[in-house]
C-alpha positions, 0 to 999 in steps of 0.5 A: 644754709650756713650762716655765711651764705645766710649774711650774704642773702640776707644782704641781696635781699635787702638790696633787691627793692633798692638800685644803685649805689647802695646794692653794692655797698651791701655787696662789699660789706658781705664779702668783706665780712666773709673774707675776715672769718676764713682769715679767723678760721685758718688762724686758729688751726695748729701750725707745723713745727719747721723741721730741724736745722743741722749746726755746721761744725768742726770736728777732732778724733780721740786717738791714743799716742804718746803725749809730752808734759812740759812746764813752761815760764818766761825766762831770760838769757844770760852768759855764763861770765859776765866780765867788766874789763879794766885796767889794774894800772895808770897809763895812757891807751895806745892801741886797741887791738879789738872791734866792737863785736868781735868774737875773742878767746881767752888771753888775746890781747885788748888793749895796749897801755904805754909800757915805758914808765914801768919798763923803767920800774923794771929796770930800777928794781933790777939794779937795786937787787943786782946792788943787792946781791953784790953786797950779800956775796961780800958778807958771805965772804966776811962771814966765812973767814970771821968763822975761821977765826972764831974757830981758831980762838982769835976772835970773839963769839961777838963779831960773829954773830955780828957778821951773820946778822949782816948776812941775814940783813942782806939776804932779807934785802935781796928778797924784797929787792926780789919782790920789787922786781916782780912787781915791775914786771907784773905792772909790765904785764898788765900793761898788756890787757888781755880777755879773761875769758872767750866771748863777744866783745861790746862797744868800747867805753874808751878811746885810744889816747884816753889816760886810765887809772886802776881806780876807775869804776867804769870799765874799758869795754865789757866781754860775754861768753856767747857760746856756750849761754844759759837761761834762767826761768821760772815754774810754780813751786807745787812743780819743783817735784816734778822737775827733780823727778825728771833729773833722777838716776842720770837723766838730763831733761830736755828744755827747748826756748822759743820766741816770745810769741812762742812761734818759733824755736830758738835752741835745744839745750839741757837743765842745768841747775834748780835753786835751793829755795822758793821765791816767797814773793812769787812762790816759784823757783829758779832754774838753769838751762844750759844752751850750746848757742853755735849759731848765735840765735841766743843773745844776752838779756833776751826774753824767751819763752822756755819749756822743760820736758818734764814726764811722758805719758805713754798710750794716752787718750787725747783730743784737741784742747778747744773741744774740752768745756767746763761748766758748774757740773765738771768738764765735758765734751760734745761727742757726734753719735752716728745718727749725727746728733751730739751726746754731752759725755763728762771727761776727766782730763789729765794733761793739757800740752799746747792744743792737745789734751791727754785724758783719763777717762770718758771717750774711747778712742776713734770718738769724734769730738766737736772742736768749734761751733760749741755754743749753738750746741745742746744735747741732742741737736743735730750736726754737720761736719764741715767737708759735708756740704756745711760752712766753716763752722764759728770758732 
């Protein structure tokens, strides 16, 4: 006999001589105390380890292919010219002749500035010369027949140096006589405001029947080439090399702009000019882009984002940038092995261009690669690719 089966004979023994209540007591007590020491025993045995759960995740493919390197900075659109318009002399406006942002060439007429007072000028100065020159002929006469008679003796080499520094006299007022006349007629001219350059006119400063003088500082309106437009932006010092590599032996790197969300690209254009010094407060270095802007889709002073094609790297090894991690030991990835468990492999990385990261050593091409579901992930664990029956794995 046990010793369960012995605690419970022992309790219907001592029950036997007694009846009732108490028998049962007995009773319950013995199966209670039975039922504690299976609940003991079962507890104490070794429990199964649960098998392993697979980590939904999303995977890439290391491929070889040809990868752009670009640098990037944020940049500002600006025009080529930058004029001010204004007038070079007093008068009252009478006409305007353009519409607030509309597209001029050079030399089409602006502004129109009350002509009268200097068409009067024009006159006055005309008449002065042609007094002028009506003297000039008489001393030139004077001078001939004075010559005839110094030659003949019958006057004094006195008078005709006399008559000569008269002409001279006369000549000389002729001449600013002539000088006055252009000036009238340059004041004529620039009643005509004309644009100095192609562009876009802006909202005018000034209003027809407004009296403007040559020294005012605020302008008539102010004109901006639009097409075509440039860009100025900047990239790190340590890359100035880099970009006058990319422009040696003729070349003319590519720079394209996109929005400031870098969503969408705005224009194509060429680089156009590297600064001749580093920024010593920012440690970067200007450039220029140049933008053909047919459509319009550059505006003056707008911020872009712009990006300057600066190398290629031929036949690189490359994977998404996301499955690239970093830790005190270097830079790795989580490589899927076929028996669907990852292998921690350490990388070297290259170049990073958007998403896409080129490297120089650690994966063979074909190699997939765990993109996002990384931080449930150790070496060794077991995975399911998504499109295998798993969720979308956490990015």
């Amino acid at each position: 006999m046990d010793a369960n089966e012995s605690v419970i004979h022992n309790a219907v023994e001592a029950a036997a001589p007694r009846r009732g209540w108490k028998v049962w007591l007995g009773l319950a007590v013995a199966v209670a105390v039975l039922a504690t020491v299976a609940v003991k025993g079962l507890s104490g045995g070794a429990k199964p380890a649960p098998p392993q759960r697979a980590v939904p995740v999303a995977t890439g493919v290391a491929r070889i292919g040809d990868m752009p390197v670009n640098l990037s900075g944020l940049g500002t659109v600006v025009p080529t010219d930058a004029v001010t318009v204004k007038t070079r002399v007093d008068g009252q406006i009478m006409k305007i002749h353009f519409r607030e942002g509309q597209l001029v060439n050079a030399g089409d007429l602006l502004i129109t500035i009350d002509p009268r007072p200097y068409q009067v000028q024009l006159l006055q100065a005309e008449g002065q010369m042609a007094k002028d020159q009506s003297v000039l002929r008489n001393a030139r006469m004077d001078l001939a027949r004075i010559q005839s008679l110094f030659d003949q003796k019958i006057v004094s080499r006195q008078q005709l140096d006399t008559q000569s520094a008269l002409v001279d006299q006369c000549e000389a007022a002729v001449k600013a006589d002539t000088g006055s006349v252009e000036n009238a007629k340059l004041n004529l001219t620039y009643s005509r405001i004309t644009a100095p350059v192609s562009g876009k006119v802006g909202l005018r400063l000034v209003d027809t029947g407004n009296t403007v003088k040559a020294s005012d500082t605020t302008g008539l309106v102010t004109l901006t080439p639009v097409s075509p437009i440039n860009v100025l932006f900047s990239v790190p010092a340590d890359n100035v090399q880099n970009v006058l590599d990319s422009s040696r032996g003729g070349k003319v790197p590519v720079v394209e702009v996109f929005d400031r969300d870098m969503t969408k690209k705005l224009a194509s254009g060429t680089l156009l000019a590297v600064d001749n010094q580093v920024d010593a407060t920012t440690g970067t270095v200007r450039i220029k882009a140049q933008f053909a802007n047919k459509d319009g889709a550059l505006f003056p002073n707008q911020f872009v984002n712009a990006r300057l094609l600066v190398d290629t790297l031929k036949g690189a090894l490359m994977i998404p940038a996301a499955a690239v991690q970093r830790s005190p030991n270097g830079t790795f990835v989580y490589v899927i092995k076929p028996d669907a468990t990852v292998e921690l492999r350490i990388v070297e990385p290259q170049a990073t261009e958007g998403d896409v990261t080129a490297l120089r050593k650690g994966l063979n091409a074909g190699e997939k690669v765990v993109v996002s579901g990384l931080d449930k992930l150790r070496p060794g664990s077991k995975v399911l690719e998504e499109g295998q029956g798993a969720p979308k794995a956490a990015k």
